[in-house]
C-alpha positions in Angstrom: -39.4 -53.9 54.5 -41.6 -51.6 57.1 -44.3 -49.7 55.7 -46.0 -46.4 56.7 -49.3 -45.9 58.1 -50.7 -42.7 59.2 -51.6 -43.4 63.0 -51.9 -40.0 65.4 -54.0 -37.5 63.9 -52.9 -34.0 63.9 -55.3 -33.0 66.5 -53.5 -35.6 68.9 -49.8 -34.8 68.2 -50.7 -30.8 69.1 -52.3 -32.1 72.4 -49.3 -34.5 73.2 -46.4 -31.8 72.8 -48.6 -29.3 74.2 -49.7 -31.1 77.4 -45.3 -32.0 77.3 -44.0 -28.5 77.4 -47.2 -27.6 80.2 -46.6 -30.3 82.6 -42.3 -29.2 82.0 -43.6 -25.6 82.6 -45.9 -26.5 85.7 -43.2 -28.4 87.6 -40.2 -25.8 87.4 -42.7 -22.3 87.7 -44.0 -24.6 90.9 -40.6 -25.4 92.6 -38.6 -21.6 91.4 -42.2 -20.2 93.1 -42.6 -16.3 93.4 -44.5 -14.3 90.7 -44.3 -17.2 88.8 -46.7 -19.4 90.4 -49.7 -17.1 89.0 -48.3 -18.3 85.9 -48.3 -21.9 87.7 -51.8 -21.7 88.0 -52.5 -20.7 84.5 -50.3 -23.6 83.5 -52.8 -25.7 84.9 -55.5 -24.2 84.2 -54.6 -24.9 80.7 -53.5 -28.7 81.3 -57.1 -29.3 82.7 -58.4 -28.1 79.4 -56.2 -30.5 77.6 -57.3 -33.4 79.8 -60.7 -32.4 79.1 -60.4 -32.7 75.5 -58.4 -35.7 75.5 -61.2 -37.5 77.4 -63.4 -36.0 74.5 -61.5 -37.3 71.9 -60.4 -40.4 73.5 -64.7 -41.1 72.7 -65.3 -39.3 69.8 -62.0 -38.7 68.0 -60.2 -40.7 65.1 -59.8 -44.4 65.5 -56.0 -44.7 66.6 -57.2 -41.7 69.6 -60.6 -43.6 71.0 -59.6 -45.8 74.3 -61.6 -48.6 72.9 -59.3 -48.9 70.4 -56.4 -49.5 72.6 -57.7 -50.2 76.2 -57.3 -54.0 76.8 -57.6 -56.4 79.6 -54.9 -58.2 81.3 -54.9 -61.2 79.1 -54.7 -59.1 76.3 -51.6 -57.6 77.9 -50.0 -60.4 79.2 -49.9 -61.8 75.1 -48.2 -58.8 74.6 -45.5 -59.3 77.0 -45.2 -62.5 75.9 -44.7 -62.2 72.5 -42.2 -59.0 73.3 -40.0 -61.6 75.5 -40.0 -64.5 72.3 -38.9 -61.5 70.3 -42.3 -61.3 68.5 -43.7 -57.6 69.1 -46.8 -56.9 66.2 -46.6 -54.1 64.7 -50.1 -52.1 64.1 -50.9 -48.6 64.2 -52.3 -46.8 67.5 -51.2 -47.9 71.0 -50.1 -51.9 72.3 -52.0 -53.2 75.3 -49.6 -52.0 77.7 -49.0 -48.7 76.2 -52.7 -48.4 76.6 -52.9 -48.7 80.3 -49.7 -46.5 80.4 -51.8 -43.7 78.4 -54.7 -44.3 81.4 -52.7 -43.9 84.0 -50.5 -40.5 83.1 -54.5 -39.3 81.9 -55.7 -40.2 85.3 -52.8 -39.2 87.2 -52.9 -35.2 85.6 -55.7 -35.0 85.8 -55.7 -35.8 89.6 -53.0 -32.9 89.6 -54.7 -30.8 88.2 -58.1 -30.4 89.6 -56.6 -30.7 93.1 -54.3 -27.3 92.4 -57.9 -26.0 91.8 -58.4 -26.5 95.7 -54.8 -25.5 97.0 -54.1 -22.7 99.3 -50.0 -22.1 100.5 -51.4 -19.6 103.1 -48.9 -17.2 101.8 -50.0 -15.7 98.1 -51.5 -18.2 96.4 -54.9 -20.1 96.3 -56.9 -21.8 94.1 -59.9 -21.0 92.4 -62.4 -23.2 94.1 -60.3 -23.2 97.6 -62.7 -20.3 99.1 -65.9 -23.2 98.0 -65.1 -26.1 100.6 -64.2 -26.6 103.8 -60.6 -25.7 105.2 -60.4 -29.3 105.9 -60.7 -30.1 102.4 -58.0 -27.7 100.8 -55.4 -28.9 103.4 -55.8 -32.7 102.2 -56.0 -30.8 98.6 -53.1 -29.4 99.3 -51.2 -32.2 100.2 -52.4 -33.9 97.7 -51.0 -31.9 95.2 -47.9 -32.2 96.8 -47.1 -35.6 96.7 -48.9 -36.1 93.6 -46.9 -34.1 91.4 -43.6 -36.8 92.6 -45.6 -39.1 91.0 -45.8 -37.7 88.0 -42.6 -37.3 87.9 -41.8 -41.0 88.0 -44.6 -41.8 85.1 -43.0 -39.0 83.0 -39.8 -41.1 84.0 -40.8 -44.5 83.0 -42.5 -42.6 79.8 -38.9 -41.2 78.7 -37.5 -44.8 79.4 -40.0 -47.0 77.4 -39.5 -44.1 74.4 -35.8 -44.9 74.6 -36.2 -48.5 75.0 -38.3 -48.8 71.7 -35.7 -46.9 70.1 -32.5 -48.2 70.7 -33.8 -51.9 71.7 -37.3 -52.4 69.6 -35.9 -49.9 66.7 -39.6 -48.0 66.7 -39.2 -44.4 66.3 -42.0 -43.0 68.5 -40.9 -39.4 68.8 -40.4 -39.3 65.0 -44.3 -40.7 65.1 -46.0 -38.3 67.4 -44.0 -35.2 64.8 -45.0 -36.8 61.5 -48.3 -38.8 62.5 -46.9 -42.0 60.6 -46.2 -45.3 62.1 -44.0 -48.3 60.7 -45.8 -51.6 60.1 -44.3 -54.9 58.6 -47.6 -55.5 56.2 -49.7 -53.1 54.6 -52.9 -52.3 56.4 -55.9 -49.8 56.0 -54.9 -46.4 57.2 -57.1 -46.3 60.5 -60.1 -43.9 60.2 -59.5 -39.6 60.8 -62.0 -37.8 62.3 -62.8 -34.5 60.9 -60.4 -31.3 62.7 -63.5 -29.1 62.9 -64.7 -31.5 65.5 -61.2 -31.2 67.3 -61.7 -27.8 67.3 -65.3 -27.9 68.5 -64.5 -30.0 71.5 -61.6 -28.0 72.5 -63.4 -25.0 72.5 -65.8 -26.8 75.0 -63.1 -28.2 77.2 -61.9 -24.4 77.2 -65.5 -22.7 78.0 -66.0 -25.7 81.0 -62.3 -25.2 82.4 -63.1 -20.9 81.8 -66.4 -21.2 84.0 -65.3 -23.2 86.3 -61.9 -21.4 87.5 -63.1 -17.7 86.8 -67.3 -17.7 87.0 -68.1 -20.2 89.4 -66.2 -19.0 92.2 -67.6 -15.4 92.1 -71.2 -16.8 92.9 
């Protein structure tokens, strides 16, 4: 009989939905175009803050959040694969060694996206913040950047909806239901992993705010 364990902190789930419904947000205001790419712009603005944080709390945060705690190396995620393909998949609160490096890469991958669109400029309405800072050399590769970037996004959004819907029909691990409700199923009962405290949530997202506020609004009128 499965068991449940609190696993994501609150502070983790808001980030994860939020950072969801911004990067849906950020992809159609960026292809419909028009008046709402200010709002484009914002949108990013907004994931970079997120980012920010998570990188924060990914050190700092409660136990199940901190990439130490789920960053492994290969042989750690080749065991994992293994023991998926005998039918064996462990069951522990926080993310499995390939999940981990899934995590990394959509972090490292949004982020990417969204310091570039800091640099972007159509030539037609819209430019960056930090575009008028480096050469014109620089924005265009930006640009283009952020361009063929954003497709791969897409596909890691894509293979994130598929490994969701392959732990729920095939491994019969409610993930979604997880990330609402902060509880994960385990086989045998465990220690509840450690919280941090939400006033240092709020803390560090008020500093990711304040960076991502100076850099895109004061820094480019010096």
């Amino acid at each position: 009989m499965a068991l449940r364990v609190a696993a994501w902190d609150a502070p983790l789930r808001l980030f994860h939905w939020a950072l969801a419904a911004l990067v849906v947000f950020s992809f159609i205001s960026g292809k419909v175009g028009g008046a709402l790419l200010e709002w484009h712009m914002r949108s990013g603005y907004a994931i970079l803050a997120l980012l920010l944080f998570r990188l924060a709390w990914g050190i700092a945060g409660s136990h199940t959040a901190r990439f130490a705690s789920f960053v492994r190396g290969p042989r750690a995620v080749m065991g994992y694969l293994r023991a998926s393909r005998a039918g064996r998949r462990p069951r522990a609160p926080g993310h499995n060694p390939l999940g981990g490096w899934s995590v990394l890469a959509m972090l490292a991958v949004l982020l990417l996206q969204a310091t570039s669109g800091l640099f972007v400029d159509d030539e037609i309405a819209t430019q960056g913040p930090l575009a008028g800072k480096v050469p014109n050399a620089v924005v265009a590769r930006m640009s283009a950047f952020h361009s063929y970037n954003e497709w791969l996004v897409v596909g890691l959004v894509a293979l994130h909806l598929a490994a969701i819907a392959y732990y729920h029909w095939v491994a019969r691990v409610d993930l979604v239901g997880a990330m609402l409700h902060g509880n994960l199923e385990v086989e045998e009962p465990i220690a509840a992993p450690a919280q941090a405290p939400a006033w240092l949530a709020a803390v560090l997202a008020a500093i990711a705010a304040a960076a991502v506020y100076v850099l895109v609004v004061i820094y480019p009128r010096g």
